[in-house]
C-alpha positions as a printed NumPy array, in Angstrom:
array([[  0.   ,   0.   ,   0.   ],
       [  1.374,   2.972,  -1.098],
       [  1.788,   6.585,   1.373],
       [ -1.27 ,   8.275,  -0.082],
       [ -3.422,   4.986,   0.141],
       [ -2.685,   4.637,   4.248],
       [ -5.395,   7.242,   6.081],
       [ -3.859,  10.742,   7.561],
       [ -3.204,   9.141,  10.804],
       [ -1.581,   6.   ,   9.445],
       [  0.58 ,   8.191,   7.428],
       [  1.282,  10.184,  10.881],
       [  2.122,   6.898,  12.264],
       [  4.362,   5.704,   9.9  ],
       [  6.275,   8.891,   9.595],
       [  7.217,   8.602,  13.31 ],
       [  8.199,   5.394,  13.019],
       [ 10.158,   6.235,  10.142],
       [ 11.917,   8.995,  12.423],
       [ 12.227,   6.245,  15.287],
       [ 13.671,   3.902,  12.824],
       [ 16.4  ,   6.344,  11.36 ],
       [ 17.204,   8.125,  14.936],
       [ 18.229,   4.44 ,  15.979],
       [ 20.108,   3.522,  12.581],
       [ 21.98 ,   6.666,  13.012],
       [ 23.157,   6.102,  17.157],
       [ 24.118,   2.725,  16.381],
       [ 25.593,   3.248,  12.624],
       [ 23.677,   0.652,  10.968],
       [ 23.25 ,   1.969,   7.427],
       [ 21.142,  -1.061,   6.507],
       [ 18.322,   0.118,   8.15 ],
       [ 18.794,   3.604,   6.511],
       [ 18.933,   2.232,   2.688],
       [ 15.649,   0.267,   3.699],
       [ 13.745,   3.662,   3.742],
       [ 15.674,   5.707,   1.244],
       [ 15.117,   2.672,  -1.241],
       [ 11.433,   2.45 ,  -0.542],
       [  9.855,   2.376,  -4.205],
       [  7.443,   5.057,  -2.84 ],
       [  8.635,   8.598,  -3.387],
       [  6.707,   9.787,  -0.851],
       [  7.806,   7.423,   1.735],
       [ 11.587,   8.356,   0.57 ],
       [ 10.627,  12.073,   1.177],
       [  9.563,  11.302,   4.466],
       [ 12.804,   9.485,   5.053],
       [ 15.082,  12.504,   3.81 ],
       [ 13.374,  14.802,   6.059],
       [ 13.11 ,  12.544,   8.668],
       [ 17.396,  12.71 ,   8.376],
       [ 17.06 ,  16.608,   8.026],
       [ 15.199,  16.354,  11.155],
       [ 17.714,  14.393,  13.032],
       [ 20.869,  16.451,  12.564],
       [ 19.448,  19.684,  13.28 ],
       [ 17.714,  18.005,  16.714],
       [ 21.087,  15.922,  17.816],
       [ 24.475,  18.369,  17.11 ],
       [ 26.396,  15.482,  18.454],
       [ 25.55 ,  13.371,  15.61 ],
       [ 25.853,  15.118,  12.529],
       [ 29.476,  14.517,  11.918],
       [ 27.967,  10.842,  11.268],
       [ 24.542,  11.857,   9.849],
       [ 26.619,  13.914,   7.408],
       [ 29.308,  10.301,   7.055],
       [ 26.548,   8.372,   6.005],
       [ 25.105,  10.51 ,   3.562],
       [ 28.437,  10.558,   1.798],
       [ 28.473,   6.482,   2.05 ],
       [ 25.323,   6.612,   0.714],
       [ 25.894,   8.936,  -2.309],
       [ 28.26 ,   6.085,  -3.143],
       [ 25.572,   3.386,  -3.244],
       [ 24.279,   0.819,  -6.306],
       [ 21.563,   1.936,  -5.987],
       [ 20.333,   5.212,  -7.622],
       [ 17.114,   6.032,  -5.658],
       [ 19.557,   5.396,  -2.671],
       [ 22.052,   8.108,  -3.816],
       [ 18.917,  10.207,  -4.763],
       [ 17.432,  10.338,  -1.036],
       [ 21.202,  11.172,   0.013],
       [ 21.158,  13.657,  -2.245],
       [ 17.802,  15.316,  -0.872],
       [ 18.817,  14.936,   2.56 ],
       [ 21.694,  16.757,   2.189],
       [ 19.794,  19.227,   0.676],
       [ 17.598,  19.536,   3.979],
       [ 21.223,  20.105,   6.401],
       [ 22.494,  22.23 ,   3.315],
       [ 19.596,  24.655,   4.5  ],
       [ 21.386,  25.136,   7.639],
       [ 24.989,  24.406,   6.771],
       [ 25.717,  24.064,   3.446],
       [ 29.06 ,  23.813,   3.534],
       [ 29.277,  20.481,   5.306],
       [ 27.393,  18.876,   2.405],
       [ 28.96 ,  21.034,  -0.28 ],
       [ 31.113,  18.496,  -1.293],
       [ 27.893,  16.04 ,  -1.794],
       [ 25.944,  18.637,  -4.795],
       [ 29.815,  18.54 ,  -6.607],
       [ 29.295,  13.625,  -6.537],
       [ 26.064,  14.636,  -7.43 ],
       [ 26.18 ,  16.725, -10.375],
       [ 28.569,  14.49 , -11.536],
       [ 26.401,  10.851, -10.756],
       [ 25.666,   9.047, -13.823],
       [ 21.652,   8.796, -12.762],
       [ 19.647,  11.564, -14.484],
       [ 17.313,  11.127, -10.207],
       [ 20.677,  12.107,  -8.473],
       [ 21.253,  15.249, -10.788],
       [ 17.864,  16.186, -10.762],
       [ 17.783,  15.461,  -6.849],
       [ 20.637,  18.308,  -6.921],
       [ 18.687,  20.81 ,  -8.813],
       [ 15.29 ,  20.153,  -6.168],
       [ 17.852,  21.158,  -3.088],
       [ 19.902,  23.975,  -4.734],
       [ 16.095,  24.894,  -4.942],
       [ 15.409,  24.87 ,  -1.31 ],
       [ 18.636,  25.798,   0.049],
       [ 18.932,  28.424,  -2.293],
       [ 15.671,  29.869,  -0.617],
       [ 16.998,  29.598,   3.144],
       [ 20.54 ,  30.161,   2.585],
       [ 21.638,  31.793,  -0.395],
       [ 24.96 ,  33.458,  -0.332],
       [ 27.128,  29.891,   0.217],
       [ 24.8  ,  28.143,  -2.38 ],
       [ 25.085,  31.088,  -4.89 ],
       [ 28.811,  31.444,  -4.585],
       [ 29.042,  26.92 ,  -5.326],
       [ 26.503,  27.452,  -8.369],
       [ 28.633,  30.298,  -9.392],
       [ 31.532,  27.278, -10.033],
       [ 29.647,  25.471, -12.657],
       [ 28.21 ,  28.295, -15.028],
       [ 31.237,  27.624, -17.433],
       [ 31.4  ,  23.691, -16.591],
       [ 32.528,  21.278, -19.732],
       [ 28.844,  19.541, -19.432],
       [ 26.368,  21.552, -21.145],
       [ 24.042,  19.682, -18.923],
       [ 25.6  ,  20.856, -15.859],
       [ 24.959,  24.587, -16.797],
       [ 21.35 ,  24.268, -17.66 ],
       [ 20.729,  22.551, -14.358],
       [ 22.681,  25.088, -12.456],
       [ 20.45 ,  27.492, -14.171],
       [ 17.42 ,  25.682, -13.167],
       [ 17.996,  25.368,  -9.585],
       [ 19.167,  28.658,  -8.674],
       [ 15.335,  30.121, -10.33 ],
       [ 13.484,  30.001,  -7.192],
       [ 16.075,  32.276,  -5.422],
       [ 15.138,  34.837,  -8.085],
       [ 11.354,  34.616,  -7.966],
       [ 11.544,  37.085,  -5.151],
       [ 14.931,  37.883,  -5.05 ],
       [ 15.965,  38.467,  -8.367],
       [ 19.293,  40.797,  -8.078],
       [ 20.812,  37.666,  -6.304],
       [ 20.841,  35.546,  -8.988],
       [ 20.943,  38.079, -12.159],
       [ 24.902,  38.059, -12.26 ],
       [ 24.921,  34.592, -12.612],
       [ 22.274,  34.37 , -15.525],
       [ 24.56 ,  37.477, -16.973],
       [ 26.925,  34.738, -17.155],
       [ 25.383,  32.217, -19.512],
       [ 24.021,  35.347, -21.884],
       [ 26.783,  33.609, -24.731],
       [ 26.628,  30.131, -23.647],
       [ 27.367,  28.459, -27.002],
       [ 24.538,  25.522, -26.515],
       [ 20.967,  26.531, -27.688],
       [ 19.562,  24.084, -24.612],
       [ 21.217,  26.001, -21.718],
       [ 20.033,  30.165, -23.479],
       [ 16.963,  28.614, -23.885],
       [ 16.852,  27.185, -20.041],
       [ 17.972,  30.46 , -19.362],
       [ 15.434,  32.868, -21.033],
       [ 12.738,  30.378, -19.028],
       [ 14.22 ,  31.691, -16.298],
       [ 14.492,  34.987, -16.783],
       [ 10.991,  34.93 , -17.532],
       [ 10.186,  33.352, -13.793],
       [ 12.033,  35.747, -12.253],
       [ 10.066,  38.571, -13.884],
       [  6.053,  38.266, -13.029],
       [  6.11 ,  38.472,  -9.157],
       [  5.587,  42.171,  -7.39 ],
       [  8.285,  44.221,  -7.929],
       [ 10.448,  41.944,  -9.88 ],
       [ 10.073,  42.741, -13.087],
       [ 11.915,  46.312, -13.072],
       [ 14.861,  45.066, -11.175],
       [ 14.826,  42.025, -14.467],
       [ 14.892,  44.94 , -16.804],
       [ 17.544,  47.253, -15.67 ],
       [ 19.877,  44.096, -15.445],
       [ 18.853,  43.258, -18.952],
       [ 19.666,  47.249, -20.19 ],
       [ 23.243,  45.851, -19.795],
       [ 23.389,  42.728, -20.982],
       [ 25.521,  42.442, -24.739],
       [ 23.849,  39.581, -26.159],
       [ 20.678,  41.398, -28.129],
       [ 19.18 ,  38.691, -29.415],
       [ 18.777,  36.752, -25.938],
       [ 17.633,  39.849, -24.542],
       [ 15.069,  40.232, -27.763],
       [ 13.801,  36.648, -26.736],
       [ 14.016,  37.072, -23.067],
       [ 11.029,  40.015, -23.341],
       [  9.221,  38.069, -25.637],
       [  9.066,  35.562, -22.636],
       [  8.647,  37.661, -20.436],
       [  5.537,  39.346, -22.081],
       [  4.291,  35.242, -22.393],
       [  4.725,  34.494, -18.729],
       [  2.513,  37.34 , -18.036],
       [ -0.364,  36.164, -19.922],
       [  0.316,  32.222, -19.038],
       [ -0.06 ,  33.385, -15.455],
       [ -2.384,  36.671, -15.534],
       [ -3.774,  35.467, -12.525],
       [ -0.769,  35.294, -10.641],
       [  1.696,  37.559, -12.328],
       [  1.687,  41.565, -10.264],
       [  0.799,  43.121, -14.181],
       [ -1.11 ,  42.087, -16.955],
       [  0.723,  41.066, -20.097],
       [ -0.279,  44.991, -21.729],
       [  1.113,  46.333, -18.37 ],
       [  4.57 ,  44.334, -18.253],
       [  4.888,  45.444, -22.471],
       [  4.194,  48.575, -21.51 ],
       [  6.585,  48.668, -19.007],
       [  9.63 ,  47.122, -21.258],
       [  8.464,  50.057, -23.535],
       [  9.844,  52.08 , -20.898],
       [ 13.368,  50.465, -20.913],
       [ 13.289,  49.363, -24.934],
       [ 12.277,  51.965, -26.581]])
């Protein structure tokens, strides 16, 4: 039976006996009982597993050195749903400290298993939220990576920062504005675009943009821009006439 199957207070249940489960795995160092949970087929049973392990270093200081061991054992695992929960709990200390688990996001952007890489991307995602300057500044090392694929994702996860703070991650994008591989600019004017339609945003996006080299990525990031407004008129601050309107002001 699957998470969403059990009732609200079986899911409760389990959950804490998930949490009793790892706690115990952890004091005693038994990382079989770990890989049971973060192997579960169930995603949502793995979620509650990684932030179960969140949970459990932040609560116990004197066990994160090993909370923070086994992750790294575990990012080293056969199995890739295994390496994928890893990933994601490091992602939930890396909201506190990221730099004890910085050295997990560099195994994981380079893991073979299209889960782990995308597992990076989800806690860059979060952490970037909670604790942006150290997970800027390690995103900041892979703009100009070999692997196309590395940049686009790098671009990817740092988005959410900039849908409400968007001067944090602007230099970055700046960065990719002549990336020679069409998949990363176009990665990147989707994010631009994100980063525009919330209150407030979208005239810090444009006076970046008034100084940016690359024309036609600018041309297309508008364009984008202009769409995102009208995909999400009911959550964007202006209407799509407003925010054209308003790029009027900076393009003329």
């Amino acid at each position: 039976m699957s998470f969403y199957e059990l009732s609200k207070e079986q899911r409760q249940q389990l959950v804490e006996q998930i949490n009793r489960e790892l706690l115990v795995c952890f004091q005693r160092n038994q990382p079989d009982g770990i890989v049971a949970w973060f192997a579960d087929e169930d995603t949502y049973i793995r979620k509650a597993a990684y932030q179960s392990t969140g949970k459990i270093w932040k609560s116990n200081p004197d066990m994160r050195e090993g909370v923070v061991l086994a992750m790294d054992n575990l990012c080293g695992h056969a199995q890739e749903k295994v390496r994928q929960t890893a990933i994601n709990a490091a992602g939930e200390i890396g909201i506190y400290d990221f730099k004890t688990v910085e050295h997990l996001f560099d195994r994981g952007l380079a893991d073979e298993h299209y889960i782990v890489r995308n597992a990076v991307i989800g806690s860059v995602k979060k952490m970037g939220q909670k604790n942006p300057v150290p997970v800027l500044q390690w995103a900041r090392k892979y703009l100009h990576h070999p692997d196309k694929e590395i940049r686009r994702e790098i671009c990817h996860g740092i988005e959410l920062r900039g849908r409400t703070h968007p001067q944090d991650i602007l230099p970055l994008l700046r960065e990719l504005q002549f990336d020679t591989t069409a998949r990363v600019r176009k990665t990147l004017v989707h994010v631009l675009g994100q980063i525009a339609y919330k209150p407030g945003c979208l005239d810090t996006v444009l006076t970046d943009l008034k100084t940016w080299d690359n024309q036609e990525l600018v041309r297309n990031a508008l364009d984008e821009i202009v769409d995102v407004h009208r995909r999400y008129a009911d959550f964007a601050a202006m209407t799509a006439d407003q925010a054209t309107a308003c790029i009027g002001r900076y393009f003329s």
